[in-house]
C-alpha positions in Angstrom: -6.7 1.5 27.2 -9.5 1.8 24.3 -11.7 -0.5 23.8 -10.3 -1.7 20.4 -6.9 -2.2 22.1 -8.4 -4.3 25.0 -10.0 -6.5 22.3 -6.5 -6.8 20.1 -4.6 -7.6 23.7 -6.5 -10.2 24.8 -6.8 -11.8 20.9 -3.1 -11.8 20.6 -2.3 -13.0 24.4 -5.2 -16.0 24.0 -4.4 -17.2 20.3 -1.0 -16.0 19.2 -0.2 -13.5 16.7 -0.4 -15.5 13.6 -4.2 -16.1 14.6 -5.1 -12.7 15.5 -3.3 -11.3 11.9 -5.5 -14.8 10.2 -8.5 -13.6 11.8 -8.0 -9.8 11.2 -7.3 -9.7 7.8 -10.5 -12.1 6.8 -12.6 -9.4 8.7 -10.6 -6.5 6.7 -10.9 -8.2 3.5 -14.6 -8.5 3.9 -15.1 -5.0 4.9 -13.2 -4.0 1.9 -15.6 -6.1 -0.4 -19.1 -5.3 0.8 -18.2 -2.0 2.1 -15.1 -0.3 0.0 -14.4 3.1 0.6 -14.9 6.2 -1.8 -11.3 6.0 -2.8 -11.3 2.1 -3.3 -14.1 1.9 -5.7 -12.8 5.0 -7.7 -9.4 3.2 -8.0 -11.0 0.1 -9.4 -13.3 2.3 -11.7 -9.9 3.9 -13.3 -7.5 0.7 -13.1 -10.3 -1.0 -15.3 -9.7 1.6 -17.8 -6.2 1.2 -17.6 -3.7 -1.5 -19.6 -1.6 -3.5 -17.6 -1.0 -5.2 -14.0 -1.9 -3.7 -10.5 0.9 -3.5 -8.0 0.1 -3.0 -3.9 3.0 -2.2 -2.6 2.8 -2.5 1.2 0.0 -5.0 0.8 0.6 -6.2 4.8 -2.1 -9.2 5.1 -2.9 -8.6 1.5 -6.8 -7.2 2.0 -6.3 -4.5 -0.5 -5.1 -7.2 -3.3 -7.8 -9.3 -2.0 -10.3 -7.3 -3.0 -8.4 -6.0 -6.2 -7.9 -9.7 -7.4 -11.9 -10.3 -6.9 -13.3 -6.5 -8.7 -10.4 -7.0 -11.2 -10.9 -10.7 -12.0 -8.7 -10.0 -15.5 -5.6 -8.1 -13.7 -2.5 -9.6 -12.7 -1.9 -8.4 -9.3 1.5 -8.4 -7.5 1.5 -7.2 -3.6 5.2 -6.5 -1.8 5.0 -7.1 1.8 8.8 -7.5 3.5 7.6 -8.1 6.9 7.9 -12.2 6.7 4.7 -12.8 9.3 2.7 -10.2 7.0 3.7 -11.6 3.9 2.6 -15.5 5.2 -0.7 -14.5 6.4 -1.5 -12.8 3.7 -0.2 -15.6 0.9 -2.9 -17.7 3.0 -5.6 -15.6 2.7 -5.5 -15.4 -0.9 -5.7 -18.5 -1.2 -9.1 -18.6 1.6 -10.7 -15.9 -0.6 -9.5 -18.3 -4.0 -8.0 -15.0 -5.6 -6.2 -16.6 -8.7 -4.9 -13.7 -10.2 -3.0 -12.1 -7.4 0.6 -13.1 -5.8 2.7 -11.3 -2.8 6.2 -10.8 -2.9 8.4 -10.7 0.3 10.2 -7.9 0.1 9.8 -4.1 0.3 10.2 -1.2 -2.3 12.1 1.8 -2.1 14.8 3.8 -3.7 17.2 1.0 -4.0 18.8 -2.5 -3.7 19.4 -2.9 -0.3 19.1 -4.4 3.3 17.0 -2.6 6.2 15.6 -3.4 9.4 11.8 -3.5 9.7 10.1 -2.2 12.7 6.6 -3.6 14.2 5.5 -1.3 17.2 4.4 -2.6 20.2 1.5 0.0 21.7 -0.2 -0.6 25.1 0.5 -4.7 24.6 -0.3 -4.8 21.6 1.5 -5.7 18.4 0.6 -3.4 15.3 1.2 -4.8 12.3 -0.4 -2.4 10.1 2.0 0.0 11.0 4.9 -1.9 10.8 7.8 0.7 9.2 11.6 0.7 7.9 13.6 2.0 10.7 15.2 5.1 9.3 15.0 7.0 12.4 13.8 10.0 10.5 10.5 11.7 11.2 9.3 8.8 14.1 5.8 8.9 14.8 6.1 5.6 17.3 7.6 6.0 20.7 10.3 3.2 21.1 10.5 0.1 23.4 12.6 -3.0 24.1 9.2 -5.1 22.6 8.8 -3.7 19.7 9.4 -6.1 16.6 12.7 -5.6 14.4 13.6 -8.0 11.4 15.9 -7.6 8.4 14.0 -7.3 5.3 15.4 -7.5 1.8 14.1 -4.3 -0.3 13.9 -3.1 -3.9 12.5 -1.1 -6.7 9.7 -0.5 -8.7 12.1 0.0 -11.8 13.8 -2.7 -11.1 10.4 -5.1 -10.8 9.9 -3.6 -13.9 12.8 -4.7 -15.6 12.8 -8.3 -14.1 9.3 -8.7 -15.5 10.5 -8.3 -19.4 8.8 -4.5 -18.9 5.4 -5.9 -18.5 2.9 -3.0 -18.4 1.8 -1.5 -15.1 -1.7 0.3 -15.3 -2.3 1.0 -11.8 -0.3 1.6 -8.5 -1.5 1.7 -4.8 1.4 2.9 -2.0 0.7 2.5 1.1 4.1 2.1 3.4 3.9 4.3 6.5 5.8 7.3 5.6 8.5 5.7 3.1 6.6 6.8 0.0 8.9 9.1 -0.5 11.3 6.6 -1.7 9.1 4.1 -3.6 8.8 7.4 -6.1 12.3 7.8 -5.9 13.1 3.9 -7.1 10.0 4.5 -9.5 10.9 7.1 -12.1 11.1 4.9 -14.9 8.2 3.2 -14.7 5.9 6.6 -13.8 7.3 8.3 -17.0 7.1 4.9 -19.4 4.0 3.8 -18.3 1.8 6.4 -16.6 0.3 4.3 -13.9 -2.7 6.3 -12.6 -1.3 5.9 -8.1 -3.1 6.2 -5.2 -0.9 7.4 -2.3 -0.8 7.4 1.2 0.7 11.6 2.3 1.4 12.0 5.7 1.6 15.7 6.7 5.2 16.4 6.9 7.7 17.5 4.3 8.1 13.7 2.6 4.8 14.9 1.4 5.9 17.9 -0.1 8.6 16.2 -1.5 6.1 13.7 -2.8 4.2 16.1 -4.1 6.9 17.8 -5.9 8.1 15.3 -7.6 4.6 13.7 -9.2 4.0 17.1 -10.2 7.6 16.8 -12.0 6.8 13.5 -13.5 3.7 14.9 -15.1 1.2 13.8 -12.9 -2.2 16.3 -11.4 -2.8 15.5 -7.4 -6.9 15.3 -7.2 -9.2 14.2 -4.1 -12.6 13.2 -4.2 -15.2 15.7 -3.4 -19.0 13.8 -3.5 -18.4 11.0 -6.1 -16.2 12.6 -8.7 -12.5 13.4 -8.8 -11.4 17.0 -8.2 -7.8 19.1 -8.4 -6.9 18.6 -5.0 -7.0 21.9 -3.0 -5.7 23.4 0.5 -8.2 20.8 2.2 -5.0 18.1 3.7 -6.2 14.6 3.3 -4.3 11.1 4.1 -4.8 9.7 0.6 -4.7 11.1 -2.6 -4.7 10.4 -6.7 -2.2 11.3 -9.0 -3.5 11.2 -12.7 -1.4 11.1 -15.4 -2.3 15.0 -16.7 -2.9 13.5 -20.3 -5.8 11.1 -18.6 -7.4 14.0 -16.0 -10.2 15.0 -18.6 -11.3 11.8 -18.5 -11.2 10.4 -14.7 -15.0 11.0 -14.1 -16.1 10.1 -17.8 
């Protein structure tokens, strides 16, 4: 067993789940202050530009809207987490941090209204909440075992967020839900073409991406990476997370 996964083992057995998750995500959310990454100052840099809220969809213990509430101090952000333990822990820490200007919602996004089971793996003892997934049986990544976690979880859409909210404007998206961002697009249509969110997206390598792919390009929307410190048309190099500009906005992403 890693080292890492001796340390998450013996934090979970010792002080419970809720105060491993409590304890983790104050350690995440700091990191992600003092020490963002690349692509988390460059999505502040163009949200700031941009009218409207910031949505996080997949925020798990709410670090990434932590530190999007405190570089955006005049955003509205909304988080969706379904997975209830998630969602609690990270409602908690927003209130730690004394982020005013952010909220989590429990329930997932995808292509529709519906119902679906959740899934938390359980790896070498340990419970692994950041990869928590909707059980679609489709492209599994995780090996299956009678411990890993399985709840019911309501889910929605982007479109019909947008709807509930009297249409408020959405300037920025972030998606980050372990291979079902394939059908956050799908249930987000409206709300790409109307408002031209610039999104940052999680791609695994498989063909959701190229679906993914396909249909941003559809929508009107240029896939870039960062090469140094600017923003660049991405290119046959495969990455994990990339941007999708609005192509009316790409002259201006590095301005």
């Amino acid at each position: 067993m890693e080292s890492k996964k001796v340390i998450q083992f013996f934090f979970q057995k010792i002080f419970g789940i809720k105060i491993y998750l409590y304890c983790f995500g104050v350690y995440r959310a700091l990191l992600k202050i003092y020490f963002p990454d690349p692509y988390l100052k460059k999505f502040i840099i163009l949200a700031k530009k941009r009218d409207g809220d910031v949505l996080d969809i997949g925020c798990n213990v709410a670090t990434y809207s932590i530190y999007f509430g405190k570089k955006m101090p005049d955003k509205y952000i909304i988080g969706f987490e379904p997975v209830n333990t998630s969602y609690r822990i990270g409602t908690s820490l927003l209130s730690l941090f004394r982020v005013k200007n952010a909220i989590i919602k429990n329930k997932g996004l995808g292509k529709k209204n519906e119902k679906a089971t959740m899934v938390t793996p359980y790896q070498q003892g340990v419970y692994m909440h950041g990869l928590s997934h909707i059980d679609d049986n489709a492209d599994a990544v995780y090996e299956e075992t009678l411990y890993h976690k399985k709840e019911e979880v309501l889910f929605s859409t982007v479109d019909n967020y947008y709807a509930e909210s009297g249409n408020r404007k959405i300037g920025a998206i972030k998606i980050d839900v372990e291979n079902h961002e394939r059908f956050v697009i799908q249930g987000s249509t409206e709300v790409l073409s109307k408002e031209r969110p610039i999104v940052l997206l999680e791609l695994w390598d498989n063909h959701r991406r190229s679906f993914c792919e396909e249909t941003m390009r559809n929508l009107g929307y240029t896939q870039m990476r960062i090469i140094g410190n600017k923003l660049a048309i991405a290119d046959s190099v495969k990455e994990l997370n990339y941007f999708f500009i609005p192509n009316e906005f790409v002259e201006s992403v590095n301005l």
